[in-house]
C-alpha positions in Angstrom: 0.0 0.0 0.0 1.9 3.4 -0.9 -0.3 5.8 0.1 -3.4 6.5 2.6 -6.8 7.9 1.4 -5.7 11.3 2.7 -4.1 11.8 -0.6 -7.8 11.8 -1.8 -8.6 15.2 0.0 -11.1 13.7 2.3 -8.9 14.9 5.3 -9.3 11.6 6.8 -7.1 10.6 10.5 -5.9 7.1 11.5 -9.7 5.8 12.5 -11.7 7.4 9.3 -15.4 8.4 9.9 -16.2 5.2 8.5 -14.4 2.6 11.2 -15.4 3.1 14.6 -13.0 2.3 17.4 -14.6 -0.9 18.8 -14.2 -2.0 14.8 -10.8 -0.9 14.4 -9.9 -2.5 18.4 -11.7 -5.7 17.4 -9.1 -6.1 14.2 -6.2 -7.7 14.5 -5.3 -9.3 11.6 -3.5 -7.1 9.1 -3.1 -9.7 6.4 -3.8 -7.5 3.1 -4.5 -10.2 1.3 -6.6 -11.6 3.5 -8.3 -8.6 4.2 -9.1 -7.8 0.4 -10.5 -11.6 0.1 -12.7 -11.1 2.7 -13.9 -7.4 1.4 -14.2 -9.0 -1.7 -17.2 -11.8 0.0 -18.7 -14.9 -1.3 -20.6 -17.7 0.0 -18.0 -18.3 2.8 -17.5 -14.9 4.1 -19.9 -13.7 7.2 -21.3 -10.5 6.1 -20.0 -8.6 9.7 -16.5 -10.0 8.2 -16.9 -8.7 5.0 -17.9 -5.1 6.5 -15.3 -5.4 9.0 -12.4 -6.2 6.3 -13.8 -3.0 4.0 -13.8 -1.4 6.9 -9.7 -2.1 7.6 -9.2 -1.1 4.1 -10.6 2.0 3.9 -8.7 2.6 7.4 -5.1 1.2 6.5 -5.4 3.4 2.8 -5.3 2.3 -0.3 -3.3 2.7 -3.7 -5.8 4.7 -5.8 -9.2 6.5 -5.7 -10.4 3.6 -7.9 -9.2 1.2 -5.2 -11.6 3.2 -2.2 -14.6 2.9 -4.4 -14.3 -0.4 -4.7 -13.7 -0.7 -0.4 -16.8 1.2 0.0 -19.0 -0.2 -2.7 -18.5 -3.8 -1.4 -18.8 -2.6 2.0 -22.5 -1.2 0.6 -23.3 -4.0 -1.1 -23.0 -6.3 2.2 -24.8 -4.0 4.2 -27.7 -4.2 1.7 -27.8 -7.6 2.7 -27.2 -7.1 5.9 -30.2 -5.1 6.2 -28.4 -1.6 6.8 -29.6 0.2 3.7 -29.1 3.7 5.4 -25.7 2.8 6.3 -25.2 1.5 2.4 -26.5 4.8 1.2 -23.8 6.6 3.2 -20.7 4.4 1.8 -22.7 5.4 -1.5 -22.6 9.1 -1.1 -18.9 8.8 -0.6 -18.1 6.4 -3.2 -19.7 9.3 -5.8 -18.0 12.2 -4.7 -14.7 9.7 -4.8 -16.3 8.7 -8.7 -19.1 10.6 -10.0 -19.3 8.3 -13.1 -18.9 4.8 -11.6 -21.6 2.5 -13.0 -21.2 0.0 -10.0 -21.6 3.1 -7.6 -24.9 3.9 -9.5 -25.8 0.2 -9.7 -25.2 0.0 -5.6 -27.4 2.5 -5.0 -30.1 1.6 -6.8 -30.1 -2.1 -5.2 -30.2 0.1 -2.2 -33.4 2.3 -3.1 -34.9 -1.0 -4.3 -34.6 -2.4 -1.0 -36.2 0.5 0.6 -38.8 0.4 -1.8 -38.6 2.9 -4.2 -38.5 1.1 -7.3 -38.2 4.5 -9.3 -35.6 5.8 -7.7 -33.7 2.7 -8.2 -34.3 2.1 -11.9 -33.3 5.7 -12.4 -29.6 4.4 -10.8 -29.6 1.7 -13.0 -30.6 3.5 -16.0 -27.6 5.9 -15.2 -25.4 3.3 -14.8 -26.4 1.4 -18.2 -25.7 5.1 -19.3 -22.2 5.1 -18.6 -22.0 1.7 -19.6 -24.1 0.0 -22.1 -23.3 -3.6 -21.5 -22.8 -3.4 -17.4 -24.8 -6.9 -16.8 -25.7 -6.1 -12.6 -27.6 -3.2 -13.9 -29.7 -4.9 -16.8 -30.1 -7.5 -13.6 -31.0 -5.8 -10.7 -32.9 -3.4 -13.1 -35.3 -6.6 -14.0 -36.0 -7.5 -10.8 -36.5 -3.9 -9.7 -39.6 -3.9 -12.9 -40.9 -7.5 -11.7 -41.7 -5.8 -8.3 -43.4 -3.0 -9.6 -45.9 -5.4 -11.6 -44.5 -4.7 -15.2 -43.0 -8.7 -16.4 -42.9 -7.0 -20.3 -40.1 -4.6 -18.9 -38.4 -6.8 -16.7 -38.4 -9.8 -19.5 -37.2 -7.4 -22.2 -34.2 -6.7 -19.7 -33.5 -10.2 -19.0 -33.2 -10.6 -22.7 -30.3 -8.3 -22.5 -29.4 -10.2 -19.4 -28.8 -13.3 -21.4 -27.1 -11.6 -24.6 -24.5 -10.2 -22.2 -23.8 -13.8 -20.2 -25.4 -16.9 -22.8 -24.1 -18.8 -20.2 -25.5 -17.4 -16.4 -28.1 -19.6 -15.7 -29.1 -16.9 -13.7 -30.7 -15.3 -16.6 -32.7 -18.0 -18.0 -33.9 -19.0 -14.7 -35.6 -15.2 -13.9 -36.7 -14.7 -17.2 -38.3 -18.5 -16.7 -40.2 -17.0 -13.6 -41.4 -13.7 -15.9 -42.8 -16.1 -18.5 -44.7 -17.8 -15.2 -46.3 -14.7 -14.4 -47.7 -14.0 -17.8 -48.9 -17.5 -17.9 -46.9 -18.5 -20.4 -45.6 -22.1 -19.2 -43.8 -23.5 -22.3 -41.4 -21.0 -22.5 -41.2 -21.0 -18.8 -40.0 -24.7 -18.6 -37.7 -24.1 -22.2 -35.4 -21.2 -20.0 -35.7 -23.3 -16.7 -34.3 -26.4 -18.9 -32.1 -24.4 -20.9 -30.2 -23.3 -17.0 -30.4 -26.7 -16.0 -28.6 -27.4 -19.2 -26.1 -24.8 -18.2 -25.7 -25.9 -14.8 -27.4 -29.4 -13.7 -27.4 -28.6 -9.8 -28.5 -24.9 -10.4 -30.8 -24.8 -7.2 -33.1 -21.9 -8.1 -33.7 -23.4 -11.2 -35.1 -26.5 -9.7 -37.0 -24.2 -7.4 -38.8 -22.6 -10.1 -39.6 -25.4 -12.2 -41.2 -26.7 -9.6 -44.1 -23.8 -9.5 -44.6 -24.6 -13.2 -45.5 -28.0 -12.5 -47.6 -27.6 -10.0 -49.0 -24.4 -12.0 -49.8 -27.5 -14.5 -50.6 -29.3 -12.0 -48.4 -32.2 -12.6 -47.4 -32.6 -9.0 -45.0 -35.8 -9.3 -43.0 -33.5 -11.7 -43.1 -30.8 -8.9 -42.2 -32.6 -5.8 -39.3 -34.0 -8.2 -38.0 -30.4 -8.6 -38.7 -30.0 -5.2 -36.6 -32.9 -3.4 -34.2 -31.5 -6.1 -33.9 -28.0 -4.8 -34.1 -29.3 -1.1 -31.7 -31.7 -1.4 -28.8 -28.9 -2.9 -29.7 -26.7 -0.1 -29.9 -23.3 -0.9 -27.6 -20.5 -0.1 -30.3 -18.7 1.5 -32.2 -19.7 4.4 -35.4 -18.0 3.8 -35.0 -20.0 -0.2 -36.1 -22.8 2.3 -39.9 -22.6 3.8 -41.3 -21.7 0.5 -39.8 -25.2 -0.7 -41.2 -26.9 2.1 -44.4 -24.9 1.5 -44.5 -25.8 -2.5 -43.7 -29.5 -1.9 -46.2 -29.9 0.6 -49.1 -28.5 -1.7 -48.0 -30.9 -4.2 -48.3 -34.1 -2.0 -51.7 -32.6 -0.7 -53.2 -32.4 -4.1 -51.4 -35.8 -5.4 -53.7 -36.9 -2.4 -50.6 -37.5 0.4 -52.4 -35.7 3.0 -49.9 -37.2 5.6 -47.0 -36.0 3.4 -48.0 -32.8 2.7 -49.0 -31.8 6.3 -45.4 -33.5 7.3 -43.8 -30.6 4.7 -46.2 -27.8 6.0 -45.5 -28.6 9.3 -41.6 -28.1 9.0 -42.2 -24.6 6.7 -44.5 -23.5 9.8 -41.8 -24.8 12.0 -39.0 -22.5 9.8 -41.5 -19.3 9.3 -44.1 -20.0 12.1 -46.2 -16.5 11.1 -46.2 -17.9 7.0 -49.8 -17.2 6.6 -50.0 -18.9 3.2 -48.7 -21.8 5.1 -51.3 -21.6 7.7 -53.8 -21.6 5.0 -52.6 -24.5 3.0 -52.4 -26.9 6.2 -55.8 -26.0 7.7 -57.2 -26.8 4.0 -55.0 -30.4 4.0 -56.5 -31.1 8.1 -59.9 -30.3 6.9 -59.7 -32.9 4.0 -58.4 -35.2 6.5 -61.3 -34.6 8.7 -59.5 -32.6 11.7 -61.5 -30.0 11.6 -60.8 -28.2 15.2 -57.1 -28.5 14.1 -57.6 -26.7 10.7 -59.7 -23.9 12.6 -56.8 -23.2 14.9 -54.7 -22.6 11.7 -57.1 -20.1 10.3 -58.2 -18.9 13.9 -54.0 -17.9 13.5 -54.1 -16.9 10.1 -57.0 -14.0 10.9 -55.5 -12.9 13.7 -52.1 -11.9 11.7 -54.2 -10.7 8.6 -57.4 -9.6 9.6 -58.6 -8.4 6.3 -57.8 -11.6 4.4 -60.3 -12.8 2.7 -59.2 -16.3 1.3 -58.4 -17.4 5.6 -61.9 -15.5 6.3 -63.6 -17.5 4.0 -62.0 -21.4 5.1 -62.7 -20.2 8.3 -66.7 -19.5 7.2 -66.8 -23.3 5.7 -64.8 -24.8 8.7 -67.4 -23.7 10.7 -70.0 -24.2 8.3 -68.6 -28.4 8.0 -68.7 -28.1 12.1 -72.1 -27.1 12.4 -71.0 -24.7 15.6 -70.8 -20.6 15.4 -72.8 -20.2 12.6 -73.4 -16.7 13.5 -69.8 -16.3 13.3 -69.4 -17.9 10.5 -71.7 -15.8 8.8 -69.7 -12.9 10.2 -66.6 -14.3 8.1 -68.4 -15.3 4.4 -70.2 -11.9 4.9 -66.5 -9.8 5.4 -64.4 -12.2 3.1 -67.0 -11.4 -0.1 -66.8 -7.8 1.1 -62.6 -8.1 0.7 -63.0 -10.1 -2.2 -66.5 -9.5 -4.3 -67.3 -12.2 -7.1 -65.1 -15.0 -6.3 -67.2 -17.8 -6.5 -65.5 -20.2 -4.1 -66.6 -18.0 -1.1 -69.7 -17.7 -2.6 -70.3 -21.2 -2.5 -68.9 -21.2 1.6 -71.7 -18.9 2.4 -74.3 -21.4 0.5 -73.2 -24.0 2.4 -73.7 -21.9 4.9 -77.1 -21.1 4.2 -78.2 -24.5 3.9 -76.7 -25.2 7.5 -79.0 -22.5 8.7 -81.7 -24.1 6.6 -81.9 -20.9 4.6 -82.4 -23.1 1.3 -83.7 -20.2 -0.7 -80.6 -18.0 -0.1 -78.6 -21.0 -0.3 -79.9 -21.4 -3.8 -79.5 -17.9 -4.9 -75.5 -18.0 -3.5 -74.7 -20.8 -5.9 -76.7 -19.0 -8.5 -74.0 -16.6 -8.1 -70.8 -18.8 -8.0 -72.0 -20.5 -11.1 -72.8 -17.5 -13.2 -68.6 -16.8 -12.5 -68.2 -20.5 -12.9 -70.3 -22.8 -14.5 -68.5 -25.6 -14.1 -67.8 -25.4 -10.4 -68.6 -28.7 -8.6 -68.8 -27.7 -5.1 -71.6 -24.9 -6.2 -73.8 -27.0 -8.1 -73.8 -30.0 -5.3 -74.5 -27.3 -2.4 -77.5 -26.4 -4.9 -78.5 -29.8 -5.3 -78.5 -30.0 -1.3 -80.2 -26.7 -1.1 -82.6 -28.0 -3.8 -83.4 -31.5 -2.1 -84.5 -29.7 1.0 -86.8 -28.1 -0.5 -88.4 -30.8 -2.0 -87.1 -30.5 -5.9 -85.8 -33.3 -6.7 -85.5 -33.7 -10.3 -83.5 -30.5 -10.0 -81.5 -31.5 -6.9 -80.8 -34.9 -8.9 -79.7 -32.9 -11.8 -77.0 -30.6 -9.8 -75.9 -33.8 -7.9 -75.4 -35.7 -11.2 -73.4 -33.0 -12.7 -71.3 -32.1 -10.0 -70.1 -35.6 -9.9 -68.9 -35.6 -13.1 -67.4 -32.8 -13.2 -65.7 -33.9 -9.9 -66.0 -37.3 -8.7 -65.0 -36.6 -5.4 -66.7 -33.9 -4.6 -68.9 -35.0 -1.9 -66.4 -36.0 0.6 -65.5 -33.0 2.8 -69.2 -32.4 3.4 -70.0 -36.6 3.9 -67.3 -36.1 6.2 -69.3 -33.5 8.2 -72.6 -36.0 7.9 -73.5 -34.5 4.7 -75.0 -36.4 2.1 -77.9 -36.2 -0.1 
């Protein structure tokens, strides 16, 4: 090292403003080398380390300006992760005045905004840093993922095109673009990129991940819990990459018709993120096809009291109730507010019919699945609720009619409510 960042004019002592004491106390080591590897991160670095090596860096001096950015940006960039975007920002601000025209700087900051948040902000540093430097591949990135959040998958795709003209062979690339082509419902070319980075890499985690969602999206769930044991078995880098596989693989078993496998998976995402109200959800609806119906209203009960205003967990709860026979009055409560939150859907429709024909309100009962079927026509569960509804009241060529039909169009469509003592 020839020279300390003084020479840079920031008038800068032994301890700069950007190594406190207990951090420059705490290090002893004053291996350069090592010191740069560390800055530098990876998979194997801690990300206190990593600060705490930029931090010795920027303290000890450096041999350029150019060298300082790079102290600082990397020192940003773990922060970002760590969760301390403010104190990012600040290495930011000082990195510019160092650089005004650094395309990493710009880059940095806008993974910075993003995490904050402010998507426009953000793609307005990555638009400068693509400025200064048409083919810099983090920006066309981050900038993709920065458009995905905001809702706009044309944007974010067209950048992940770029993406993969820069680096044909980052599976990285193909796999986001795979999950863009997922959220325009487009599952073919989903499953080519996804293949295509398998291809690249055959034990590319993510990947697996992903292709997972598109099965089950098909709803091929051998093919997902495949990808799934896949994905688990390579064990992501990140932690939180974890419940949602858990979560994924146990919907699959649940709708391949593993109820004890599925709850198994649930019950170790819950165990991971315990507040996962998705989770919650998904495992009360696997215990109520199993029959455990006080166990799947403790879920919900759960569910409602983290989100109060969601509809989907306000609406199981309505039909738990409704298969239990007890707190009708609340259950009422719950259909009533759930088709409130979420007007026309016709599954919650069809809770409060079933509802109404526990109350032996037939004639509302009817009118309910009236309206589920008019949004859709082929929903079982509607038109055997009507055939209940219908039955009471004494039609029976109708009722016979609804019952026929919902049987075919689902053959096991009577079984939660025969479950309940619910038959025709």
């Amino acid at each position: 090292m020839r020279g300390r960042l003084i020479g840079l004019g920031l008038q800068v002592c032994l301890i700069l403003p950007w190594l406190s004491p207990s951090e420059a106390r705490a290090d002893t080591s004053r291996d350069a080398v090592v010191a740069v590897a560390q800055c530098r991160g990876g998979k194997k670095v801690a990300l206190d380390v990593q600060i705490l090596a930029c931090s010795r860096i920027l303290n000890t001096g450096g041999e350029s300006r150019e060298y300082a950015v790079w102290a600082l940006n990397e020192r940003a960039s773990a922060r970002i992760d760590k969760g301390d975007v403010d104190g990012a920002l600040s290495d930011i601000g000082i990195a510019l005045q160092l650089e005004p025209e650094s395309p990493v700087t710009f880059a940095n900051r806008g993974r910075a905004y993003n995490a904050k948040g402010d998507h426009n902000r953000a793609i307005s540093d990555y638009d400068k840093a693509i400025e200064i430097n048409r083919d810099f591949y983090p920006a066309y990135f981050d900038r993709a993922i920065a458009f995905e959040q905001m809702g706009n998958p044309d944007r974010a795709i067209a950048d992940f095109d770029k993406v993969i003209a820069l680096k044909p062979n980052d599976p990285a690339g193909y796999r986001e673009r795979g999950d863009m082509w997922m959220i325009k419902n487009d599952t073919d070319r989903a499953l080519a990129d996804l293949d295509h980075a398998l291809e690249i890499k055959p034990d590319y985690e993510p990947a697996f991940g992903s292709r997972g969602d598109v099965w089950l999206k098909r709803k091929e769930w051998g093919k997902a819990i495949s990808d799934f044991d896949q994905a688990l078995r390579l064990k992501p880098d990140s932690p939180a990459r974890i419940p949602p596989l858990y979560y994924a693989r146990g919907v699959a078993w649940v709708e391949s018709g593993d109820l004890d496998r599925g709850i198994a998976d649930l019950d170790e995402s819950l165990r991971l993120r315990p507040d996962n109200v998705l989770t919650l959800e998904a495992r009360s609806s696997a215990l109520q096809r199993k029959g455990q119906l006080d166990k799947a209203l403790v879920d919900l009960d759960k569910a409602i009291r983290l989100e109060p205003d969601n509809g989907y967990a306000l609406n199981g709860r309505c039909f738990v109730r409704g298969l239990r026979n007890r707190d009708l009055d609340d259950a009422l409560a719950d259909c009533d507010r759930a088709i409130h939150l979420l007007p026309g859907q016709p599954a919650i429709l069809d809770s409060r019919a079933f509802l109404r024909f526990r109350r032996a309100e037939y004639a509302q009962a009817i009118a309910d699945t009236d309206a589920s079927l008019a949004v859709d026509p082929k929903f079982a569960d509607a038109m055997f609720v009507r055939g209940l509804a219908e039955k009471a009241l004494g039609r029976i060529s109708a009722a016979a009619a609804d019952l026929a039909a919902a049987r075919a169009a689902d053959p096991t469509v009577g079984d939660v409510y025969a479950s309940s003592g619910v038959v025709p």
